[in-house]
PDB file of N, H, CA, C and O in Angstrom:
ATOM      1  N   UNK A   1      24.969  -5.942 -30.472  1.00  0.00           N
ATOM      2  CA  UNK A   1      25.099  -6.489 -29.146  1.00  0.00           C
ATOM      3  C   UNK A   1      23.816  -6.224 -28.351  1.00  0.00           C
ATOM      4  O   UNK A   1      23.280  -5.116 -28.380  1.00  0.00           O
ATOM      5  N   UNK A   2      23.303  -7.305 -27.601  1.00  0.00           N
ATOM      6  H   UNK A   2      23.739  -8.204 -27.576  1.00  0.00           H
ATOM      7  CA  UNK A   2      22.496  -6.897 -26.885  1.00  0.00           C
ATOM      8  C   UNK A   2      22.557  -5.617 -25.793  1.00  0.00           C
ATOM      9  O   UNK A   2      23.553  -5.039 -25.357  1.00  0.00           O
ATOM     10  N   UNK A   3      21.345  -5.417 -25.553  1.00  0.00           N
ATOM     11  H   UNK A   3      20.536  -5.886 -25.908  1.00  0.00           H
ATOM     12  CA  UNK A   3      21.117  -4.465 -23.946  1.00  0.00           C
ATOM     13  C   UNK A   3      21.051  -4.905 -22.864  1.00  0.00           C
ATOM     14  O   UNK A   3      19.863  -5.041 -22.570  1.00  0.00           O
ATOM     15  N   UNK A   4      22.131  -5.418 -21.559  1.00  0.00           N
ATOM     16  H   UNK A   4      23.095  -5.307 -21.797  1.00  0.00           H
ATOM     17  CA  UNK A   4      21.416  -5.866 -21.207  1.00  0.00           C
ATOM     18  C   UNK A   4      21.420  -4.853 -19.749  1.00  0.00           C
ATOM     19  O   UNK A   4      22.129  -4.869 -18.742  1.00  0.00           O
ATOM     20  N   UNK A   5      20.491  -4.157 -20.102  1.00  0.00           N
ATOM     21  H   UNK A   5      19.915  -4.144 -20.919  1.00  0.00           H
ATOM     22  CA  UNK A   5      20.271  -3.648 -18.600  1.00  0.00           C
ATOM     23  C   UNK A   5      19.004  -4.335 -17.734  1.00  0.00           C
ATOM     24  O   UNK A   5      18.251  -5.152 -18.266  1.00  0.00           O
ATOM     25  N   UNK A   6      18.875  -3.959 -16.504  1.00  0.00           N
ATOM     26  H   UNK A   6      19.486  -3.295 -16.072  1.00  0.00           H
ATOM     27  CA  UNK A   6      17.738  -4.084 -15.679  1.00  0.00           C
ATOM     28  C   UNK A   6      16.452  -3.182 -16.206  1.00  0.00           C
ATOM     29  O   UNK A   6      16.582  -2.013 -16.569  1.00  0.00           O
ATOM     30  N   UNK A   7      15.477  -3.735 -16.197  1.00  0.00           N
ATOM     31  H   UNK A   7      15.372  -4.685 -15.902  1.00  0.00           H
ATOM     32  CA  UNK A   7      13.830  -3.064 -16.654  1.00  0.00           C
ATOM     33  C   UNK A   7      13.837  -2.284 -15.689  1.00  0.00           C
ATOM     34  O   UNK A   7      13.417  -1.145 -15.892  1.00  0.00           O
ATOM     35  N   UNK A   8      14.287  -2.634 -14.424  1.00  0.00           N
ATOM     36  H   UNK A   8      14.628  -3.560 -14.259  1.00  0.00           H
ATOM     37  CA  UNK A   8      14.083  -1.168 -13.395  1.00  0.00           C
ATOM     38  C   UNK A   8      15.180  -1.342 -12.298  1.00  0.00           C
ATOM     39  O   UNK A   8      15.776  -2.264 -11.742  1.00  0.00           O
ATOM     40  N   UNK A   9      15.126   0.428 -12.269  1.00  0.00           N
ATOM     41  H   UNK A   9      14.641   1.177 -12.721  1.00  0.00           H
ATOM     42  CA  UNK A   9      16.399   1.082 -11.710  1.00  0.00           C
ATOM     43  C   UNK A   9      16.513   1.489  -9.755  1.00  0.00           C
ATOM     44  O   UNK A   9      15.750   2.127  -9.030  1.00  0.00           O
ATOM     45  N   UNK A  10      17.233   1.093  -9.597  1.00  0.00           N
ATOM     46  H   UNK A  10      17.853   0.575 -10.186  1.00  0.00           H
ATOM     47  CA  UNK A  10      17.262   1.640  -7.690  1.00  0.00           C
ATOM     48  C   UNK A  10      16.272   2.792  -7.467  1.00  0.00           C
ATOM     49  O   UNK A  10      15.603   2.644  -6.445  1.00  0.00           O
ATOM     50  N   UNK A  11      16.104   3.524  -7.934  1.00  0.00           N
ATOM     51  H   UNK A  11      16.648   3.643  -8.764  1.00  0.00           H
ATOM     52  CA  UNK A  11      14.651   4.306  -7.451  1.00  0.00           C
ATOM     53  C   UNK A  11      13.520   3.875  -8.005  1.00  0.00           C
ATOM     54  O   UNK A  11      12.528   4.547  -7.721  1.00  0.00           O
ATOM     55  N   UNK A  12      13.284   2.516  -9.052  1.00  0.00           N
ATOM     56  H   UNK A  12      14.089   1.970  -9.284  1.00  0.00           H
ATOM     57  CA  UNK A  12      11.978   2.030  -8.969  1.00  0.00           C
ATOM     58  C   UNK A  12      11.598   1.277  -7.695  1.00  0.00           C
ATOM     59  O   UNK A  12      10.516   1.357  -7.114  1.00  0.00           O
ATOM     60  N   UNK A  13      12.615   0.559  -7.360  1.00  0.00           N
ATOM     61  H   UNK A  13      13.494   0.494  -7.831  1.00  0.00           H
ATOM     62  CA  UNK A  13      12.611  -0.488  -6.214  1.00  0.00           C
ATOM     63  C   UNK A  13      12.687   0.471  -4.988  1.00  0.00           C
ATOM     64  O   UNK A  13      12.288  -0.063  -3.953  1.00  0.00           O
ATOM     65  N   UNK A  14      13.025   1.514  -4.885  1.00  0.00           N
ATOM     66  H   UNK A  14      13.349   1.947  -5.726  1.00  0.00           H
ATOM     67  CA  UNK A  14      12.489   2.454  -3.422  1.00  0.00           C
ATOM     68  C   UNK A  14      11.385   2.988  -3.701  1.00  0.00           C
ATOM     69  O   UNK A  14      10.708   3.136  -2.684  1.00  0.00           O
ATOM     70  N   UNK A  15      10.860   3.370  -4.686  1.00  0.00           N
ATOM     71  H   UNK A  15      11.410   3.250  -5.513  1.00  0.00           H
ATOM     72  CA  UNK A  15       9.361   3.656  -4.756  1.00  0.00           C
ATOM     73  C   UNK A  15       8.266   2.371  -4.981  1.00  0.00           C
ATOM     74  O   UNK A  15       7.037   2.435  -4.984  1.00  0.00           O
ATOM     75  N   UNK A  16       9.233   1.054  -5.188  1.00  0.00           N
ATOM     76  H   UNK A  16      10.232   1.002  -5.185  1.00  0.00           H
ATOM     77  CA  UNK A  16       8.112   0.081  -4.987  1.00  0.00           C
ATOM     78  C   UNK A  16       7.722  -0.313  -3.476  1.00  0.00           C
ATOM     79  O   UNK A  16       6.629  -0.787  -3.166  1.00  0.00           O
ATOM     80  N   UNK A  17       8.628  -0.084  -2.703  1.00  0.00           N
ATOM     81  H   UNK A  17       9.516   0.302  -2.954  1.00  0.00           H
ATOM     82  CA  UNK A  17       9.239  -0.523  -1.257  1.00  0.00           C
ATOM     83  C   UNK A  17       8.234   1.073  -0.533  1.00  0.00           C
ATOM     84  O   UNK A  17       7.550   0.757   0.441  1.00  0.00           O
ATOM     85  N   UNK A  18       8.178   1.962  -0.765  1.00  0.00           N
ATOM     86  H   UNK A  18       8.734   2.218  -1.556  1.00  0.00           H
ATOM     87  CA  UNK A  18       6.850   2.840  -0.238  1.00  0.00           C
ATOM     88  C   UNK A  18       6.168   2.517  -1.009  1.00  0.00           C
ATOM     89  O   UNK A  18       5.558   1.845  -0.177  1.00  0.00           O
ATOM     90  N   UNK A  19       5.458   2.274  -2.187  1.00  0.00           N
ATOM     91  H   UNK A  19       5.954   2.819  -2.862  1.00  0.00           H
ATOM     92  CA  UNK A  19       4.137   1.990  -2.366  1.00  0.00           C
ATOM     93  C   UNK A  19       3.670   0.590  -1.265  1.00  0.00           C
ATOM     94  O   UNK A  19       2.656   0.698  -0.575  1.00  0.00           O
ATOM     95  N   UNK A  20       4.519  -0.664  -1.215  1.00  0.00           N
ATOM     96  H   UNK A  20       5.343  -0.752  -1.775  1.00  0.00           H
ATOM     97  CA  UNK A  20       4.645  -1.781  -0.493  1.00  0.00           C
ATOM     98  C   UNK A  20       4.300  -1.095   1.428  1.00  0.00           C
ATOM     99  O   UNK A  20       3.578  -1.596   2.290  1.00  0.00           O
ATOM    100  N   UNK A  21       4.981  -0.094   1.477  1.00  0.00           N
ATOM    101  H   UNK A  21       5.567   0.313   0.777  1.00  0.00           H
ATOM    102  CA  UNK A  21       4.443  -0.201   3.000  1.00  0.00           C
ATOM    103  C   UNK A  21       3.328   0.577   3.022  1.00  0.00           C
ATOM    104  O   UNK A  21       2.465   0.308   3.857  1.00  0.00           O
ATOM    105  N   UNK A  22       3.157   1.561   2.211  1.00  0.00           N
ATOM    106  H   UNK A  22       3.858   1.779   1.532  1.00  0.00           H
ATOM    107  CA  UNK A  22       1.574   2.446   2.248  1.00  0.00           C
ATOM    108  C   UNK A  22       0.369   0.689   2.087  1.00  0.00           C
ATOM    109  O   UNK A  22      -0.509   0.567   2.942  1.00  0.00           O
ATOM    110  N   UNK A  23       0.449   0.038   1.452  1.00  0.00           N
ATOM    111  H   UNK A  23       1.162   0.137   0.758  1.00  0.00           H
ATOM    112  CA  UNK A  23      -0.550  -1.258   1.383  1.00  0.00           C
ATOM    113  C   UNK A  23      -0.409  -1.548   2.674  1.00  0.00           C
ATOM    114  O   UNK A  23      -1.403  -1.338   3.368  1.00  0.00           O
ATOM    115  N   UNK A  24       0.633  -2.012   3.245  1.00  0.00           N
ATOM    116  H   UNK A  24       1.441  -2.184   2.681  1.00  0.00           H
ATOM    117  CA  UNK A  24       1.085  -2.677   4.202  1.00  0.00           C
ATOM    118  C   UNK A  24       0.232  -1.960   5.760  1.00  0.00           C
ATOM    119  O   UNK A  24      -0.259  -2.471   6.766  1.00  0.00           O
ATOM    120  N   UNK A  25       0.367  -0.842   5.364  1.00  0.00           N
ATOM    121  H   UNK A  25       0.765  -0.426   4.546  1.00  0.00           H
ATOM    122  CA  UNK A  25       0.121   0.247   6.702  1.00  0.00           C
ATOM    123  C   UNK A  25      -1.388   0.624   6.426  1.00  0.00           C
ATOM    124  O   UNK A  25      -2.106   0.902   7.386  1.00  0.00           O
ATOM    125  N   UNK A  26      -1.829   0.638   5.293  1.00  0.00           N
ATOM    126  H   UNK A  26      -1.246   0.412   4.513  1.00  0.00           H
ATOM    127  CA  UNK A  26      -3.277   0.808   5.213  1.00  0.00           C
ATOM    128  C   UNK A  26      -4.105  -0.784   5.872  1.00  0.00           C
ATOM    129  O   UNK A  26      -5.135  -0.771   6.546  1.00  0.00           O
ATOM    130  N   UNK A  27      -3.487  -1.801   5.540  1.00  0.00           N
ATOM    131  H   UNK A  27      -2.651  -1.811   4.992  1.00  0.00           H
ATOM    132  CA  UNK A  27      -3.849  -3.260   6.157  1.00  0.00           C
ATOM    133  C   UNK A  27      -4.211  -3.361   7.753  1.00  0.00           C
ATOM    134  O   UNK A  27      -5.173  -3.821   8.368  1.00  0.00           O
ATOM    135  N   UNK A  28      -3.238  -2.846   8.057  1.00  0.00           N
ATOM    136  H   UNK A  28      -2.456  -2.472   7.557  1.00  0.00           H
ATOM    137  CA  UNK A  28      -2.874  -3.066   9.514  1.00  0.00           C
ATOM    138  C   UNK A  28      -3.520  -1.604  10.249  1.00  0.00           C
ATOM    139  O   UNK A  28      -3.524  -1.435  11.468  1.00  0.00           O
ATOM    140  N   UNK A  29      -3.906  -0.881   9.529  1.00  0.00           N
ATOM    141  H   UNK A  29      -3.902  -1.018   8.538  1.00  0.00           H
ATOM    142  CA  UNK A  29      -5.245   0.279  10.415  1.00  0.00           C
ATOM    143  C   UNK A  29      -6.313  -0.259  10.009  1.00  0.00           C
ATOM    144  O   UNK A  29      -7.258   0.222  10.634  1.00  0.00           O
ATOM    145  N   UNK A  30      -6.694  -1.157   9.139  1.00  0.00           N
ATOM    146  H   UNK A  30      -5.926  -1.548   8.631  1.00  0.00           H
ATOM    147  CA  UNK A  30      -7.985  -2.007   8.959  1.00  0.00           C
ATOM    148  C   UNK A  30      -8.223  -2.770  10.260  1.00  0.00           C
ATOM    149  O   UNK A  30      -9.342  -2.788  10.771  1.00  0.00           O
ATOM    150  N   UNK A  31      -7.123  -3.433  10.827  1.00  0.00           N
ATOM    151  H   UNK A  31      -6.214  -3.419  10.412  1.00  0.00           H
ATOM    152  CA  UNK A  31      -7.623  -4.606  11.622  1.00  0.00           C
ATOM    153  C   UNK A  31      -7.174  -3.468  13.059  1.00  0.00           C
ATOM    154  O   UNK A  31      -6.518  -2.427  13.079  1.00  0.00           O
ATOM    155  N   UNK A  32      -7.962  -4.345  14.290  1.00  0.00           N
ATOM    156  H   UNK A  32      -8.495  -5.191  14.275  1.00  0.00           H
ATOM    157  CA  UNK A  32      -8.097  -4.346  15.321  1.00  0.00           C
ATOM    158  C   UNK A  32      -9.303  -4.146  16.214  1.00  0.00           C
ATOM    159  O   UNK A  32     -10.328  -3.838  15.605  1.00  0.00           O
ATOM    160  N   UNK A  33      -9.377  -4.231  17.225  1.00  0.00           N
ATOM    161  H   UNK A  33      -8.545  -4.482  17.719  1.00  0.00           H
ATOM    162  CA  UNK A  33     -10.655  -4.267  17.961  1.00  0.00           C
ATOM    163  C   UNK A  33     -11.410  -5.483  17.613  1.00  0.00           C
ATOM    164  O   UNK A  33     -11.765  -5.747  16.464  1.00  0.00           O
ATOM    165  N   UNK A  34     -11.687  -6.354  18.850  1.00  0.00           N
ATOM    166  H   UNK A  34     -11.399  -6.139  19.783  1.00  0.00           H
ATOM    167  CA  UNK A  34     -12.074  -7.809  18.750  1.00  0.00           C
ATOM    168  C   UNK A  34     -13.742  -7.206  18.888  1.00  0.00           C
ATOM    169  O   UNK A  34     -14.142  -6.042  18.859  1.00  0.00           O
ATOM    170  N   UNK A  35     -14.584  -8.629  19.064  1.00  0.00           N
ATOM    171  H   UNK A  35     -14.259  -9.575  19.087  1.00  0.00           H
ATOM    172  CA  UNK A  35     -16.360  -8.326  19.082  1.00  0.00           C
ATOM    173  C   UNK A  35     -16.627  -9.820  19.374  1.00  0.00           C
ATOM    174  O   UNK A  35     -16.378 -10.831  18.716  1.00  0.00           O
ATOM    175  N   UNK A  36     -17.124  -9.660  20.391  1.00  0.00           N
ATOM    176  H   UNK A  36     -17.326  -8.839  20.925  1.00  0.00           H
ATOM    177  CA  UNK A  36     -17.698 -11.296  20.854  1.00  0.00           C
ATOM    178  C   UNK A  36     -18.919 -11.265  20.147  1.00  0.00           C
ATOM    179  O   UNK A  36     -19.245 -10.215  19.592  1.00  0.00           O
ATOM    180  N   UNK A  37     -19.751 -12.414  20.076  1.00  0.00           N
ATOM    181  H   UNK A  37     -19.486 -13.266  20.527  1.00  0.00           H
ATOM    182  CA  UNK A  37     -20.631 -12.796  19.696  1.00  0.00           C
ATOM    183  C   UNK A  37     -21.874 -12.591  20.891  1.00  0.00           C
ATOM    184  O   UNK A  37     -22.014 -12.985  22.049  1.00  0.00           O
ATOM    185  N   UNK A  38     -22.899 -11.531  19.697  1.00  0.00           N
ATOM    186  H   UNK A  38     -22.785 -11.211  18.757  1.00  0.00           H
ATOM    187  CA  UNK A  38     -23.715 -11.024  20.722  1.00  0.00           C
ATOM    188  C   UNK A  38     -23.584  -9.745  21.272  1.00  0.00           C
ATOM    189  O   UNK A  38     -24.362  -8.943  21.789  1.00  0.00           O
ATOM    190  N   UNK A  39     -22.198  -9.776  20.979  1.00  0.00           N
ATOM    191  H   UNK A  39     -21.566 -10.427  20.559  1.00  0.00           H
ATOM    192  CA  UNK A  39     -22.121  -7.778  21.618  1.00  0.00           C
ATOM    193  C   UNK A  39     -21.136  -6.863  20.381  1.00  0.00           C
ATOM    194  O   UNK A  39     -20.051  -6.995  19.814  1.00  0.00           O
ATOM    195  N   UNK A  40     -22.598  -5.623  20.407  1.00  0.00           N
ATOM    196  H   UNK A  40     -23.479  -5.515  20.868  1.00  0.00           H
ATOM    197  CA  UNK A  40     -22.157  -4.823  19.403  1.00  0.00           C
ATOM    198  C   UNK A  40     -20.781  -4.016  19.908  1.00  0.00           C
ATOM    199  O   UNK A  40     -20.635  -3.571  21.047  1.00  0.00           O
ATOM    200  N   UNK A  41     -19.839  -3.921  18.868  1.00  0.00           N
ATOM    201  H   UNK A  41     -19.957  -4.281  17.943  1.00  0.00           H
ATOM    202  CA  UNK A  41     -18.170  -3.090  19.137  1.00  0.00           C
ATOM    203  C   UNK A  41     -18.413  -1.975  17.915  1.00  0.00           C
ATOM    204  O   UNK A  41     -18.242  -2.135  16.707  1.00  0.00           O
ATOM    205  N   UNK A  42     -18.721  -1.177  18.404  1.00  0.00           N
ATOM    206  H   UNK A  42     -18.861  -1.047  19.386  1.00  0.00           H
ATOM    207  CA  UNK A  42     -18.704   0.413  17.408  1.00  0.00           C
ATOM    208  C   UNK A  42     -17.333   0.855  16.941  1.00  0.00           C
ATOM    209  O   UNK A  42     -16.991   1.733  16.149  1.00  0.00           O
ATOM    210  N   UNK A  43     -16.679   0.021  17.637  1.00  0.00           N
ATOM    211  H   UNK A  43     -16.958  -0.692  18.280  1.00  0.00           H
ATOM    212  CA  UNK A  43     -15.163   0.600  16.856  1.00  0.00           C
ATOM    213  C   UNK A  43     -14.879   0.508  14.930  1.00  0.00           C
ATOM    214  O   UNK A  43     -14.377   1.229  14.067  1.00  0.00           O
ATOM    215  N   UNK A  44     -15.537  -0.808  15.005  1.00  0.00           N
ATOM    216  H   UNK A  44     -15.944  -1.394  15.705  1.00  0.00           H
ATOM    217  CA  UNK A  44     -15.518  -1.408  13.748  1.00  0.00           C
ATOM    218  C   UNK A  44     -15.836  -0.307  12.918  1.00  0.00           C
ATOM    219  O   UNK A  44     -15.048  -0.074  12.001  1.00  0.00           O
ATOM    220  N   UNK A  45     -17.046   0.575  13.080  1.00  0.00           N
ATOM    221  H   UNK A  45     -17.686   0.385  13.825  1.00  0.00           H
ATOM    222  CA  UNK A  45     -16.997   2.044  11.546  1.00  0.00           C
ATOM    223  C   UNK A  45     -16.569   2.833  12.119  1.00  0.00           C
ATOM    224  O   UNK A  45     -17.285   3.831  12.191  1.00  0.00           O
ATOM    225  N   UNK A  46     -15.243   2.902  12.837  1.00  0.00           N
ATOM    226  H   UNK A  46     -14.660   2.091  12.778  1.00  0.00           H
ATOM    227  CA  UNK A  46     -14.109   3.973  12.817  1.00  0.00           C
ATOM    228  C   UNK A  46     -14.051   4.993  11.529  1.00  0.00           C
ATOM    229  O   UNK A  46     -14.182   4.740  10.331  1.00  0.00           O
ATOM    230  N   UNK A  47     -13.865   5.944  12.048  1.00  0.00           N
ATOM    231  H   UNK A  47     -13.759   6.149  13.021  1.00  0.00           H
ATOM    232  CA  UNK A  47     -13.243   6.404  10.779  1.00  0.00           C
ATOM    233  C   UNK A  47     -11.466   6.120   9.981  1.00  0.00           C
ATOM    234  O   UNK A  47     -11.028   6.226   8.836  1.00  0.00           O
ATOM    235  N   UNK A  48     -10.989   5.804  11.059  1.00  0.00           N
ATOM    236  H   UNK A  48     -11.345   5.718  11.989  1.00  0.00           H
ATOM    237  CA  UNK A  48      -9.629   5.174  10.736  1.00  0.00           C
ATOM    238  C   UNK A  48      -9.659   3.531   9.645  1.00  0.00           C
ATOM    239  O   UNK A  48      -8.772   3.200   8.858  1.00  0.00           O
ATOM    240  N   UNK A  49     -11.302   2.547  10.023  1.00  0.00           N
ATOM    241  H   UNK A  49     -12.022   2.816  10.662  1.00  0.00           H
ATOM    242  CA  UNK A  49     -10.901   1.273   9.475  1.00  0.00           C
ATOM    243  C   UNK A  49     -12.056   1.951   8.130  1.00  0.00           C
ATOM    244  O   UNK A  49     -11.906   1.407   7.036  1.00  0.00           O
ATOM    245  N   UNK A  50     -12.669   2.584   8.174  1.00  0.00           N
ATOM    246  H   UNK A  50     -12.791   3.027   9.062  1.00  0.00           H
ATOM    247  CA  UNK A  50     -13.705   2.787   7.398  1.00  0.00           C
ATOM    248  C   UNK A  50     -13.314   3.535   5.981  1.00  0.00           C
ATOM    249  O   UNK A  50     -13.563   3.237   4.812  1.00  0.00           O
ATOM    250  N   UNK A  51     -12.515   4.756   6.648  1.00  0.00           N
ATOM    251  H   UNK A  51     -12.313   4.998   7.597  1.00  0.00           H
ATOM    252  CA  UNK A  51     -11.973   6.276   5.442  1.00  0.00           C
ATOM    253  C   UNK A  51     -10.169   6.114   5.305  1.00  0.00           C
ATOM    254  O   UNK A  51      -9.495   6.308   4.293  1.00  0.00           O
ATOM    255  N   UNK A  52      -9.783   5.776   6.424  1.00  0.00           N
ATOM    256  H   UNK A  52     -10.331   5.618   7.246  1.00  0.00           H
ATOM    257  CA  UNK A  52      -8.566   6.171   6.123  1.00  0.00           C
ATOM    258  C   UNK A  52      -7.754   4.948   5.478  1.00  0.00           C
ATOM    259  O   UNK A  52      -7.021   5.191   4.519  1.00  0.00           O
ATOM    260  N   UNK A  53      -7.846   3.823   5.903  1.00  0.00           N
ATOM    261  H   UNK A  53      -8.441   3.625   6.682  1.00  0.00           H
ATOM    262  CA  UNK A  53      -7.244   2.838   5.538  1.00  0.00           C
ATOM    263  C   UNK A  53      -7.136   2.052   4.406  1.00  0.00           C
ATOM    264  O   UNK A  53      -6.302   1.197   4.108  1.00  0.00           O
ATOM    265  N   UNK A  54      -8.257   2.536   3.730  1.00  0.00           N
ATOM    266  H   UNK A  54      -8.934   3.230   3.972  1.00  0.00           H
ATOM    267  CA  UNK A  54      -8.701   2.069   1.994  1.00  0.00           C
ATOM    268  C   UNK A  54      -8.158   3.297   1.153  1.00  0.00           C
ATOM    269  O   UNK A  54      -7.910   3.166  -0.046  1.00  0.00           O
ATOM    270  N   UNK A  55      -7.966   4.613   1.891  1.00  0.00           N
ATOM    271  H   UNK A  55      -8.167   4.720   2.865  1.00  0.00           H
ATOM    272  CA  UNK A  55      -7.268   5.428   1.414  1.00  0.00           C
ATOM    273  C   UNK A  55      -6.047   5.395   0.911  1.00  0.00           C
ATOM    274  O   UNK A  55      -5.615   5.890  -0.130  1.00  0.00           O
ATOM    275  N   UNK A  56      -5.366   4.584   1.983  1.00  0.00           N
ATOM    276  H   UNK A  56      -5.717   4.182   2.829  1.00  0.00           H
ATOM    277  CA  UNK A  56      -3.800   4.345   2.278  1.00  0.00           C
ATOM    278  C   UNK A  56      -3.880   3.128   1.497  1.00  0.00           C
ATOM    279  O   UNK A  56      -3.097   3.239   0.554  1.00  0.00           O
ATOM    280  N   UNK A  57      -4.492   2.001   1.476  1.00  0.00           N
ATOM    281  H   UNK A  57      -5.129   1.911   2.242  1.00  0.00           H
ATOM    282  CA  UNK A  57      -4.383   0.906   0.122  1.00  0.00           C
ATOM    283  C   UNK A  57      -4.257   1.334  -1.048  1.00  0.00           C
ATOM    284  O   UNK A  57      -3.155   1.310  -1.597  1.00  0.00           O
ATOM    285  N   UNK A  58      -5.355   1.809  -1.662  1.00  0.00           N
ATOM    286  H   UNK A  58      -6.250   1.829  -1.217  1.00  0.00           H
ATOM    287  CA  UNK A  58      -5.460   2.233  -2.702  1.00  0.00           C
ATOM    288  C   UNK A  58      -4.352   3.063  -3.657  1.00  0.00           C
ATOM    289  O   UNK A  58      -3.976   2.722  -4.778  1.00  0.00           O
ATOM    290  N   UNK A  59      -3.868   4.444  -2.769  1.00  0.00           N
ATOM    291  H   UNK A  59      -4.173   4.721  -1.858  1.00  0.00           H
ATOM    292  CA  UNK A  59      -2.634   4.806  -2.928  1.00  0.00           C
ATOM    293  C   UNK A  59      -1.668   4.148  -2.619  1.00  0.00           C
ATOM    294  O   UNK A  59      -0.907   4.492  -3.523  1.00  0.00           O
ATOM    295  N   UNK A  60      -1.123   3.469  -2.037  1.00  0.00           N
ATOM    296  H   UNK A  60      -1.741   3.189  -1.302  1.00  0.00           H
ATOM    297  CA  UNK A  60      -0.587   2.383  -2.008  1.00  0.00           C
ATOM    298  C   UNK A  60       0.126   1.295  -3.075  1.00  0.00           C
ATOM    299  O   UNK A  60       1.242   0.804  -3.242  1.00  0.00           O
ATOM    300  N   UNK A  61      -1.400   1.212  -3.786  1.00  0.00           N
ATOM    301  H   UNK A  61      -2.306   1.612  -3.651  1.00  0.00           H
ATOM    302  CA  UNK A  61      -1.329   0.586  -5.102  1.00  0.00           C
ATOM    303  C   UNK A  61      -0.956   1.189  -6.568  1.00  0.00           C
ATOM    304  O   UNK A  61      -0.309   0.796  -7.539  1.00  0.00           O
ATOM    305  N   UNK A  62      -1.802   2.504  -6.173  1.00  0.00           N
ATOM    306  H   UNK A  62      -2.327   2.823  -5.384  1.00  0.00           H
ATOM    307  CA  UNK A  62      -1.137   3.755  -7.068  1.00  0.00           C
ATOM    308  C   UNK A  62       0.685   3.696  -7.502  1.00  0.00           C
ATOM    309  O   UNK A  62       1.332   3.556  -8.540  1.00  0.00           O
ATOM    310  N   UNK A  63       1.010   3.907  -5.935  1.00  0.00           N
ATOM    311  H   UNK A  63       0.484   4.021  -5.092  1.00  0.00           H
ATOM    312  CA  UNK A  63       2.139   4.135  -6.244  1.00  0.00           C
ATOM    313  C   UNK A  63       3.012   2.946  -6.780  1.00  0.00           C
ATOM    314  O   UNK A  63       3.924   3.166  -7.576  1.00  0.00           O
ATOM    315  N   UNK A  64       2.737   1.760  -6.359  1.00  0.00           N
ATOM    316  H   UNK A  64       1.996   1.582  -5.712  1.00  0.00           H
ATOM    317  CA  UNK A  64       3.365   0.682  -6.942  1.00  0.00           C
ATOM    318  C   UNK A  64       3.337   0.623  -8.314  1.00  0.00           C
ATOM    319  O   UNK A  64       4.332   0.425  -9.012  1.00  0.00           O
ATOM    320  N   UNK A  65       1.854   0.847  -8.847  1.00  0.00           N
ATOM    321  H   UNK A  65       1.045   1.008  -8.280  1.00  0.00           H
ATOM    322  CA  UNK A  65       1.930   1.075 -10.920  1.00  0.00           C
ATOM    323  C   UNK A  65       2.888   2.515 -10.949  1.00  0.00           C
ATOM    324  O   UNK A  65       3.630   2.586 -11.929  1.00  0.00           O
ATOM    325  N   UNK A  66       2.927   3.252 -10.328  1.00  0.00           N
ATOM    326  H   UNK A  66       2.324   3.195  -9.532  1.00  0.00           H
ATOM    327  CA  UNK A  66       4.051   4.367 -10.885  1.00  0.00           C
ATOM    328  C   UNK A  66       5.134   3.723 -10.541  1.00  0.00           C
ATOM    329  O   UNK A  66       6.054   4.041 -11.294  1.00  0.00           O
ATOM    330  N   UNK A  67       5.497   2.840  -9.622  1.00  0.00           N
ATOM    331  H   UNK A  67       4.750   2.582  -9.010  1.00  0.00           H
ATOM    332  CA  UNK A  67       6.888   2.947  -9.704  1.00  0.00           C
ATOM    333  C   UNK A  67       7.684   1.763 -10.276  1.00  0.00           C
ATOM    334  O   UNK A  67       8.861   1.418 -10.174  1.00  0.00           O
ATOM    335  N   UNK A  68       6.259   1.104 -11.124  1.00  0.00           N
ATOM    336  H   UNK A  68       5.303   1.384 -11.207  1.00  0.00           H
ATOM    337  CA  UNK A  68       6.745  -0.173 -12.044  1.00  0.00           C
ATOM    338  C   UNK A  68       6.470   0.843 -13.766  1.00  0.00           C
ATOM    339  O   UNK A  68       6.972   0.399 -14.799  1.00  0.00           O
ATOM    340  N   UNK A  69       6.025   1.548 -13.771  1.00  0.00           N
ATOM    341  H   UNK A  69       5.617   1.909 -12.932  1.00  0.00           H
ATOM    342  CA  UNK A  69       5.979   2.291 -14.977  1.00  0.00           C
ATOM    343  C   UNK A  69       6.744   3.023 -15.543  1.00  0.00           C
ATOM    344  O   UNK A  69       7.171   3.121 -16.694  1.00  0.00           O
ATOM    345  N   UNK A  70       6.886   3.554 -14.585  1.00  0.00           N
ATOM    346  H   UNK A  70       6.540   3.474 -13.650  1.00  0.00           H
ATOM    347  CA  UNK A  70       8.034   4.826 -14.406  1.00  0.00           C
ATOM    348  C   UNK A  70       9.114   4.540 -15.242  1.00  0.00           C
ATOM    349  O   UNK A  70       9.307   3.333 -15.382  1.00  0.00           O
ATOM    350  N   UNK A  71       9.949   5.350 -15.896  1.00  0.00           N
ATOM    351  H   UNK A  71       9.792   6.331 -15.783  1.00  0.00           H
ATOM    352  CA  UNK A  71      11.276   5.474 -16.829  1.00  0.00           C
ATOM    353  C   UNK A  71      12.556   6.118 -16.405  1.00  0.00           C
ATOM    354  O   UNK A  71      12.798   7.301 -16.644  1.00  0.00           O
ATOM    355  N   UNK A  72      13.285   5.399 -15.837  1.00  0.00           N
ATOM    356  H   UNK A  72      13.088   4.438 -15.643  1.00  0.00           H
ATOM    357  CA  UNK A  72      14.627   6.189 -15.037  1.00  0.00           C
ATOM    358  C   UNK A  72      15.736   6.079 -15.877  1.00  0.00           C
ATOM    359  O   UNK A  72      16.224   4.971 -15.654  1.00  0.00           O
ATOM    360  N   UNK A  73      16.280   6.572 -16.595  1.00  0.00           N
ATOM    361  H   UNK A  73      15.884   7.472 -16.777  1.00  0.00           H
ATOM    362  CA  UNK A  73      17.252   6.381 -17.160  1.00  0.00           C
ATOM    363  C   UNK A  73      18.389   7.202 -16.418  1.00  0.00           C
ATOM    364  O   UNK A  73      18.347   8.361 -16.006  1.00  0.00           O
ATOM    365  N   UNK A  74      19.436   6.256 -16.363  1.00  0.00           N
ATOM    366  H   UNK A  74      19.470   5.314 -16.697  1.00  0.00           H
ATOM    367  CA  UNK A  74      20.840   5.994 -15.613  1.00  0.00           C
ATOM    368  C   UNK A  74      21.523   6.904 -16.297  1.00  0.00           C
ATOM    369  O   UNK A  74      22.719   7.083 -16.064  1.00  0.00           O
TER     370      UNK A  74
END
């Protein structure tokens, strides 16, 4: 008889759902602070859009391959 379970289990899909908002939340500290044309906005190499937010992607993404990799057995 076949198997037929699901490839992934209720705690892959809550650890895909935080890896999903760590991307999500690293995105959205990337953007803000507008800059007209012609005038310099120093906000732009924040350390928040510069260090932290590619931080928070990256892990982000991390965690999404762990939590599509990952092995939960029921």
């Amino acid at each position: 008889m076949e198997d037929r379970r699901f490839p992934l289990t209720r705690r892959n899909y809550v650890i895909l759902l935080v890896g999903f908002g760590l991307v999500l939340l690293g995105f959205v500290l990337m953007t803000g602070g507008s800059s007209a044309p012609g005038e310099f906005n120093e906000e732009m190499f924040s350390w928040r859009r510069i260090t932290l937010a590619p931080i928070l992607v990256i892990g982000g993404f991390a965690v999404e391959i762990y939590g599509i990799m990952k092995r939960f057995d029921k």
